[in-house]
C-alpha positions as CSV (number, residue, x, y, z in Angstrom):
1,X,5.1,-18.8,-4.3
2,X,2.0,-20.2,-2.4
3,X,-1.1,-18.8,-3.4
4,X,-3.8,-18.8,-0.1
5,X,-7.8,-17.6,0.5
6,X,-8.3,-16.8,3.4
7,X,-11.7,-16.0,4.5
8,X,-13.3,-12.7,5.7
9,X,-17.1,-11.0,6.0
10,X,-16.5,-9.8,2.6
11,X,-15.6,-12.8,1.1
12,X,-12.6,-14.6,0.3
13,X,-9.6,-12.8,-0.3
14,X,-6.5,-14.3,-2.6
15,X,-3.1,-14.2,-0.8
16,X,0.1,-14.5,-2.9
17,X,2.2,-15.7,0.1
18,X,6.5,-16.2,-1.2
19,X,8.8,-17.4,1.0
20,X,12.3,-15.9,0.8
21,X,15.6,-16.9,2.9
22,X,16.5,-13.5,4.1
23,X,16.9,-12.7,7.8
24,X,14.6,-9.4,7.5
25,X,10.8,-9.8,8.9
26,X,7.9,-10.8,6.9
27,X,6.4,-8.1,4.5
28,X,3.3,-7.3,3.9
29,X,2.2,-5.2,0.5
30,X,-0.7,-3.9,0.1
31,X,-1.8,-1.5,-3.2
32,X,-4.3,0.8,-4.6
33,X,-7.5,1.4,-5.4
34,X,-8.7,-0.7,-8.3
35,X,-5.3,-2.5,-8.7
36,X,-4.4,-5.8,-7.1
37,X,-1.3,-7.6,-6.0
38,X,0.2,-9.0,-9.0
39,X,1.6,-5.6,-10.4
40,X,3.8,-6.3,-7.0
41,X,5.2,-9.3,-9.1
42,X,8.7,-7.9,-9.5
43,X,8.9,-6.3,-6.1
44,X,8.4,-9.6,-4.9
45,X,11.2,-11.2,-6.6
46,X,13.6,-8.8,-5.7
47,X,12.9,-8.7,-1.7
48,X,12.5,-12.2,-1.6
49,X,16.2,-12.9,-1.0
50,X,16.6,-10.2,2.1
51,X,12.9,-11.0,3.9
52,X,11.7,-14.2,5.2
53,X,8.4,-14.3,3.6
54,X,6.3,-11.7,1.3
55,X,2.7,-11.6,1.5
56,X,0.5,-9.4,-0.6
57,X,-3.6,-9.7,-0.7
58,X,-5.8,-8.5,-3.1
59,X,-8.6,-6.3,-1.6
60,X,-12.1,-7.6,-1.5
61,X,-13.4,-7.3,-4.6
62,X,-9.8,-6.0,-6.2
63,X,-7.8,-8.9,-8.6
64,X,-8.9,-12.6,-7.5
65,X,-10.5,-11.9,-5.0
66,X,-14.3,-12.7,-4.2
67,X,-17.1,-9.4,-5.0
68,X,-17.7,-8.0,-1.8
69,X,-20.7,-9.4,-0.2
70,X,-21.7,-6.5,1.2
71,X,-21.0,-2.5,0.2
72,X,-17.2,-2.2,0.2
73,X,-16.8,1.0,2.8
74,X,-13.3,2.6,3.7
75,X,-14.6,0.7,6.7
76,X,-15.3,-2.5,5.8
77,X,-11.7,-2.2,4.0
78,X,-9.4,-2.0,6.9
79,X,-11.4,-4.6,8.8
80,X,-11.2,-7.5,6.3
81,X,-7.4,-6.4,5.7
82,X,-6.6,-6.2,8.8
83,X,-7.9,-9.3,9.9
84,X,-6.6,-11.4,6.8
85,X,-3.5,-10.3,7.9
86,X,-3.8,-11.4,12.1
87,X,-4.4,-14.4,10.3
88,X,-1.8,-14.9,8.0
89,X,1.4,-13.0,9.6
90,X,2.2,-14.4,13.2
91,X,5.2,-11.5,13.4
92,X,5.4,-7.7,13.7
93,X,5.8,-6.9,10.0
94,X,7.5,-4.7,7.8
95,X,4.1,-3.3,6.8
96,X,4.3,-1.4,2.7
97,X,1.3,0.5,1.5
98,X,1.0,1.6,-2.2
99,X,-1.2,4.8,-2.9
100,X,-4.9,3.6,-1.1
101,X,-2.3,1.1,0.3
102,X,-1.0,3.6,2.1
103,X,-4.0,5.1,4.1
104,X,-4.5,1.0,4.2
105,X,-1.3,0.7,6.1
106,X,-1.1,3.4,8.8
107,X,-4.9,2.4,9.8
108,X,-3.2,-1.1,10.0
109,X,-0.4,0.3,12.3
110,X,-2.7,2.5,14.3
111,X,-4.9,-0.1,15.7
112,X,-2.0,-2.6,15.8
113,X,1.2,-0.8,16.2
114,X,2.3,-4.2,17.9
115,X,2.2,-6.0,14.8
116,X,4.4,-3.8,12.6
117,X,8.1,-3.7,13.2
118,X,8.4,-0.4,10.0
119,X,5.8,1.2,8.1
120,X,6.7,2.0,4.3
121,X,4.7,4.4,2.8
122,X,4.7,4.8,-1.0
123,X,2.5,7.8,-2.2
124,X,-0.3,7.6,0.2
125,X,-3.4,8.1,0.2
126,X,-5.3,9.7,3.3
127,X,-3.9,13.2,3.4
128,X,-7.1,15.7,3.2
129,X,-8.5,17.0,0.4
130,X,-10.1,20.0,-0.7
131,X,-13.6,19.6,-1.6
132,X,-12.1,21.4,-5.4
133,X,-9.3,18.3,-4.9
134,X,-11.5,15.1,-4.5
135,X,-14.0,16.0,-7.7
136,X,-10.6,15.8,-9.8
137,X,-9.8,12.6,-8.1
138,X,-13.0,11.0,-8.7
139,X,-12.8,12.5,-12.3
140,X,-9.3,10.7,-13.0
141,X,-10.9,7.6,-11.4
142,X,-14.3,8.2,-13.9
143,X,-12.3,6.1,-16.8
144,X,-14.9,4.6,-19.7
145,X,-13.0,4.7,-22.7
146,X,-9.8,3.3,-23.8
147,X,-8.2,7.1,-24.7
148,X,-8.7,8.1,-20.7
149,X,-7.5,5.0,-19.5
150,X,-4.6,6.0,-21.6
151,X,-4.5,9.2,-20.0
152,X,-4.9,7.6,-16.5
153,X,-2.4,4.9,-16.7
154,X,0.5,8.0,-17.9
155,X,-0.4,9.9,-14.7
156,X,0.8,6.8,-12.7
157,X,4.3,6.3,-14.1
158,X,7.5,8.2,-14.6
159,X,7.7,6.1,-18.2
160,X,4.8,4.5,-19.9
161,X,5.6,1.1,-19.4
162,X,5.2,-0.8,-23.3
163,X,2.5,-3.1,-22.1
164,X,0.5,0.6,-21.3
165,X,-1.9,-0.2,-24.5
166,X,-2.7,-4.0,-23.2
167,X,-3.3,-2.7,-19.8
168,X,-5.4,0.4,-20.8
169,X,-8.1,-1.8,-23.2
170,X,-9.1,-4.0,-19.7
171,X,-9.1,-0.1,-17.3
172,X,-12.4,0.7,-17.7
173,X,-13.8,-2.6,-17.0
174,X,-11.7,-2.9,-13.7
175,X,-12.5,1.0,-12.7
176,X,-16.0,0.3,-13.1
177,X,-16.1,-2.5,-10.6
178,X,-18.5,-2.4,-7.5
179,X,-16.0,-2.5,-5.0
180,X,-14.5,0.1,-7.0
181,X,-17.4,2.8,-7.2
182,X,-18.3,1.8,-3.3
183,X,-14.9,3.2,-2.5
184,X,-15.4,6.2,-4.3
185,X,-19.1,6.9,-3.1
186,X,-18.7,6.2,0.6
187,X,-15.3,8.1,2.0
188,X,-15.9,11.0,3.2
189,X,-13.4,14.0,4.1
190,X,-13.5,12.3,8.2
191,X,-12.4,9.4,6.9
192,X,-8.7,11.5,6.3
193,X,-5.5,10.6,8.5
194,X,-5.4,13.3,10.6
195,X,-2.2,15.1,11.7
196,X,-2.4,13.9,15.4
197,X,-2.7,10.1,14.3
198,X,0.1,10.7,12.1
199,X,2.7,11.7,15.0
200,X,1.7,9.3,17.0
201,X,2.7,6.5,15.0
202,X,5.8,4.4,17.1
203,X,7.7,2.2,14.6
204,X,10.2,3.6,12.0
205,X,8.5,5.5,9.0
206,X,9.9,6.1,5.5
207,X,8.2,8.4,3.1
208,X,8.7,7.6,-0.9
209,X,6.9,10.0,-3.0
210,X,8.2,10.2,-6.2
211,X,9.1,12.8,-8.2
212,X,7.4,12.0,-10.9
213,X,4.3,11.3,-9.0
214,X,1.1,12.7,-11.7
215,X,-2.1,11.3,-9.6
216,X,-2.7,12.8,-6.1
217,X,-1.9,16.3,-5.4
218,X,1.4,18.0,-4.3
219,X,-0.3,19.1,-1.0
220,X,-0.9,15.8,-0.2
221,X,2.9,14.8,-0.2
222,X,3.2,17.9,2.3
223,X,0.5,17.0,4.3
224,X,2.4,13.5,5.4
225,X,6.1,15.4,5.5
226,X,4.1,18.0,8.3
227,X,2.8,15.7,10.4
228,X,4.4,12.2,10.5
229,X,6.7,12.1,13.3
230,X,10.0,13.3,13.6
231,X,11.9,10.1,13.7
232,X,10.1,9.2,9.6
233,X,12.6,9.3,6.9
234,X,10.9,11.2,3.8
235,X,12.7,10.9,-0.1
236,X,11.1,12.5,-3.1
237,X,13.4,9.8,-5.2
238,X,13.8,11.0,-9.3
239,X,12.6,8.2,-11.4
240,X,9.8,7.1,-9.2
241,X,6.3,7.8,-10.6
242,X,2.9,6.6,-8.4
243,X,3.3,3.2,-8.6
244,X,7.7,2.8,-8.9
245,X,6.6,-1.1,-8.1
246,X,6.1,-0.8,-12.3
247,X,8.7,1.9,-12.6
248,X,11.9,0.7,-10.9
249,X,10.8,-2.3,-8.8
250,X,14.8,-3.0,-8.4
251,X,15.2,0.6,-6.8
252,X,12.4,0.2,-5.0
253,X,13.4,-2.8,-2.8
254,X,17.3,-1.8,-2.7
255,X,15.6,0.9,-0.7
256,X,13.2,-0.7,1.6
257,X,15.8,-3.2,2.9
258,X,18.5,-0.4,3.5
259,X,15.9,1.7,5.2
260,X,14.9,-1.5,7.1
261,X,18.4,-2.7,7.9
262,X,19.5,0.4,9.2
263,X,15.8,1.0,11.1
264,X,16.2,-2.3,12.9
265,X,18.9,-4.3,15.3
266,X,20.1,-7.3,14.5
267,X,18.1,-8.8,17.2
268,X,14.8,-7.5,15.9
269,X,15.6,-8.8,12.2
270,X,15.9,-12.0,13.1
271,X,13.5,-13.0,16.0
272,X,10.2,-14.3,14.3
273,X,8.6,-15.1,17.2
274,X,6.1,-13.1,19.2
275,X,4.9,-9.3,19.1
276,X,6.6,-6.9,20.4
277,X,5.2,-4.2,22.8
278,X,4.5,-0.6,20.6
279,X,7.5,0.4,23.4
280,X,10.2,-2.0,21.9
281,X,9.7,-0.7,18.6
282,X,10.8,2.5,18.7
283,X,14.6,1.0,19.8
């Protein structure tokens, strides 16, 4: 596994970039608010043998990645994202968003629908909230002591992990990072996926929420099975908490490749070369 900077306006991001000798497209993953790339450590591993390459960033300001230079807006987000990734994928990917990784991704395949052959979303973020809704998120996200990051880290899994106490001593430092707090201070309610954006999205779709998902709210999950279009695949899999990249990483991939495999021809699996049209990637 490679590990790349690439540079942005918001300073350099770290790339963990894997090549795998699959026949299935290049994935991207992209995770959550205040978490970075390595928890997709053992996601990695297992799609490496079906994909052709796996490449996960951290956010600006998020794992090893450089402090944002300037105040890290919802914004500023998608643009450094986005372009890290025109500049490291040279294929329509299998785009997979994690939780703020999912409001990450479809803004990804909105403006680019051309360079995302399936979109996986894995408890999104993005779906509206109530003005009653977001003070409880920004309360589970107001971690300063190492009994709520306790607390916060069981809302995200279907089973504590063991390594829960090691992780939950280092929360409220990460939590309390700028890029962090700039998140949480500057979206707004606009800043939501609405309903019309949702349906209009082209390439194949699949919705994992888990059943054991504890963080965002159950209207969020019906939000995204309302108004994504017809031809997305929605599962409420048992087992899977928030983050099932810690959960059942195994699972988690055996599904993205069958979902992917059955999405996309042969033809479309194995040609690397070249964008496709948003047209050719609804067939």
């Amino acid at each position: 596994m490679l590990v790349r900077r690439v540079p942005t306006d918001l300073g350099s991001l770290h790339v963990y970039d894997a090549r795998g000798p699959g026949d299935l497209p290049t994935t991207v993953l992209l995770h959550g608010l205040g978490s970075a790339a390595t928890p997709f450590g053992r996601l990695v591993e297992h799609l490496r043998s079906e994909v052709r390459r796996v490449v996960a960033p951290d956010y600006p300001g998020h794992g090893f990645s450089d402090e944002a230079g300037l105040q890290l807006t919802p914004e500023a987000l998608f643009a450094s994202i986005g372009g890290a990734l025109d500049a490291l994928v040279d294929e329509p990917a299998i785009v997979i968003g994690n939780s703020l990784g999912g409001a990450v991704a479809v803004q990804y395949a909105l403006e680019h629908p051309a360079r995302v052959r399936a979109l996986v979303l894995v408890s999104p973020a993005g779906a509206p909230s109530s003005e009653e809704e977001w003070r409880e998120i920004r309360r589970t996200f107001a971690v300063d002591s190492a009994a709520q990051a306790d607390a916060f880290l069981r809302r995200l899994y279907h089973r504590p992990p063991w390594f829960l106490p090691l992780v939950a001593r280092e929360l409220p430092a990460v939590l309390q990072r700028r890029a962090v707090r700039d998140l949480l201070d500057t979206v707004r309610r606009d800043h939501a996926l609405s309903a019309d954006s949702l349906r209009s999205l082209p390439m194949p779709v699949l919705l994992l929420w888990g059943q054991s998902d504890r963080l965002l709210p159950e209207g969020h999950f019906e939000y995204f099975a309302r108004h994504l279009p017809g031809h997305a695949v929605i599962e409420r899999p048992a087992g899977f908490g928030h983050c099932p990249h810690i959960d059942a990483p195994q699972a988690l991939a055996r599904r993205i490749v069958a979902f992917v495999r059955e999405a996309l021809p042969p033809r479309a699996r194995v040609d690397g070369g070249g964008l496709l049209s948003p047209v050719a990637l609804t067939h």
